[in-house]
Steps between C-alpha positions, in 0.01 A plus 500: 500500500617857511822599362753661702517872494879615385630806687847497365425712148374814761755476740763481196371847373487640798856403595588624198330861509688513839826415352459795252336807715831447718707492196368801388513701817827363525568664186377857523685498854834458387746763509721578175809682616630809289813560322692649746446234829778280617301232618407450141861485370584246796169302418643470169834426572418248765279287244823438283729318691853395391564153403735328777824333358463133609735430769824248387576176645752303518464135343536187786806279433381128395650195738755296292371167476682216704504165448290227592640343733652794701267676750380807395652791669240746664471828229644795578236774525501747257615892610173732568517807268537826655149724413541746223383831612215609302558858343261782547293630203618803344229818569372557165562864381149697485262476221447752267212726450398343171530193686260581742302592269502252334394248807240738615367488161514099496387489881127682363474343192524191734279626734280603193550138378450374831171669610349437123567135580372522806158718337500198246515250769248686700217524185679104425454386893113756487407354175560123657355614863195575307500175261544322812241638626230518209631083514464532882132628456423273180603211709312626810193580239562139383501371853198691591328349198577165560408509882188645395454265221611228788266628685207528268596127406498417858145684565358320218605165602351596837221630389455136245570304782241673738226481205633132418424429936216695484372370180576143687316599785223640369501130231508309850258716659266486223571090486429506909180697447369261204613200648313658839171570275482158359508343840273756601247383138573090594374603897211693409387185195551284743298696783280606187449153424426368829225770515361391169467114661375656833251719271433230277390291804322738702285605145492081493348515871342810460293349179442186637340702858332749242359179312372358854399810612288527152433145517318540878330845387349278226431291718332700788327702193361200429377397819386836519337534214371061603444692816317830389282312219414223756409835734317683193292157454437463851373874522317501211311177634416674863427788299222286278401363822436817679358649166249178497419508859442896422274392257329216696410782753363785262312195304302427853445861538316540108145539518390598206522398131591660168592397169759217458724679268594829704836449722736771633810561723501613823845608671502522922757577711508290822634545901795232554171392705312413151217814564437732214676829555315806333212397194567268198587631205361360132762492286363297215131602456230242366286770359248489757524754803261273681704181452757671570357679801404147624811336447636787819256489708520097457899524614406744768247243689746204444803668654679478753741247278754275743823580385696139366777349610806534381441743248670855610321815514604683202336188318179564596481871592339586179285223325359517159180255470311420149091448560298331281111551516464099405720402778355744760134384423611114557700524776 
């Protein structure tokens, strides 16, 4: 709480240095009279009156005292004095010149007296105007530091209680936004974990489809390959047939003989109507140009070959046939 400023010290000295700038004007204004006035002898006559004589009176008679058990008579009343006359002062003879002097002389040096008083009460009343005031302004000084201090104190408690609520804010905010991120963490395990199952069971379905899938690509490999062998075999037994009944026709063709032990390869390339398109070719030679020679011109008579059934073209487009002179010369 803030004390109460006192104004009474500086209205005190100012009263006061009022009090003597009209005593001092009052002072150098007033008028000594000279030796010689009148006034001044009446002036000083009239403030010495005579002393009055005190006026007589007569004393009041005392009632005689009566006895009980007569009535008391009524009192007489007692004679009023006649007034005195007062008698008139006596005019005081002149005063002297010496006298005058004399009371001039007193009259400064009271003046003198007076107005050195009144300098002394002056500097007295100045010298207290100003200690009042140096207190006035030390007090004021004081005051001003304690508001200030008051204030301070105040701005700091502000300013602790604004960092305390904004420390508590930011403490609650912070618990809001951790509390917030944990429930945010437990949702996204949770949704994380659901994935995980769904994950886990579409990698469950998705191996056990992938381990069909494998399963019936084994499978239909296998049949393929069942399928493909069982196709090779079946090829490769038209082929032998077609390669025989090749053979069956050059061997009625032969016409000639030679040695048992000379064989060789002939390669033609057939129509998908079985006839020979462009010459044979000998691509494993017996040795002998006329075996060999013969072995041709053998195919040539035989063909046209009937193309077999079943067998596609690429199959028997180009056949490669093995001759043997023994064979030829028995069949």
């Amino acid at each position: 709480m803030k004390e109460r400023k006192s104004f009474w010290p500086l209205a005190l000295a100012i009263a006061l240095n009022s009090a003597i700038l009209v005593a001092l004007f009052w002072s150098f204004h007033m008028e000594v009279p000279s030796a010689g006035d009148t006034p001044m002898q009446a002036q000083l006559s009239s403030g010495m009156p005579p002393v009055a004589a005190p006026t007589p009176q007569q004393p009041v008679p005392l009632a005689k005292p009566v006895p009980a058990p007569k009535p008391a008579p009524k009192p007489v009343p007692a004679p009023t004095p006649k007034p005195v006359p007062v008698p008139k002062p006596a005019t005081p003879p002149p005063p002297s010149a010496a006298r005058i002097a004399a009371e001039k002389a007193a009259q400064e040096k009271m003046a003198e007296q007076k107005a050195a008083q009144i300098t002394a009460e002056k500097q007295a009343a100045e010298r207290r105007a100003e200690e009042l005031a140096a207190r006035a302004a030390h007090e004021k000084a004081a005051q001003r530091a304690a508001d200030k201090a008051a204030a301070q104190k105040a701005a700091t408690q502000k300013a602790a209680a604004q960092k305390a609520a904004a420390e508590k804010a930011t403490a609650e905010k912070q618990a809001a936004q951790k509390a917030a991120i944990a429930q945010r963490a437990a949702a996204l395990k949770q949704q994380l974990a659901k994935q995980q199952a769904k994950a886990a069971e579409a990698a469950r379905a998705k191996a056990l489809q992938q381990q069909m899938e494998a399963r019936a690509k084994l499978q239909a490999e296998a049949n393929m390959a069942a399928v493909r062998a069982q196709q090779a075999a079946e090829n490769q037994r038209l082929t032998g047939l077609f390669a025989q009944k090749i053979r069956t026709q050059v061997y009625n063709a032969w016409d000639t003989n030679f040695s048992a032990a000379l064989s060789c390869v002939v390669q033609i390339q057939l129509s998908p109507q079985g006839q020979i398109v462009g010459q044979p070719v000998v691509i494993r030679s017996s040795g002998n140009p006329h075996f060999d020679q013969a072995v041709i011109s053998a195919v040539e008579q035989a063909a046209p070959f009937p193309p077999p059934i079943g067998l596609s073209y690429s199959l028997y487009k180009n056949v490669d046939l093995k001759f043997n002179a023994e064979d030829l010369n028995h069949g």
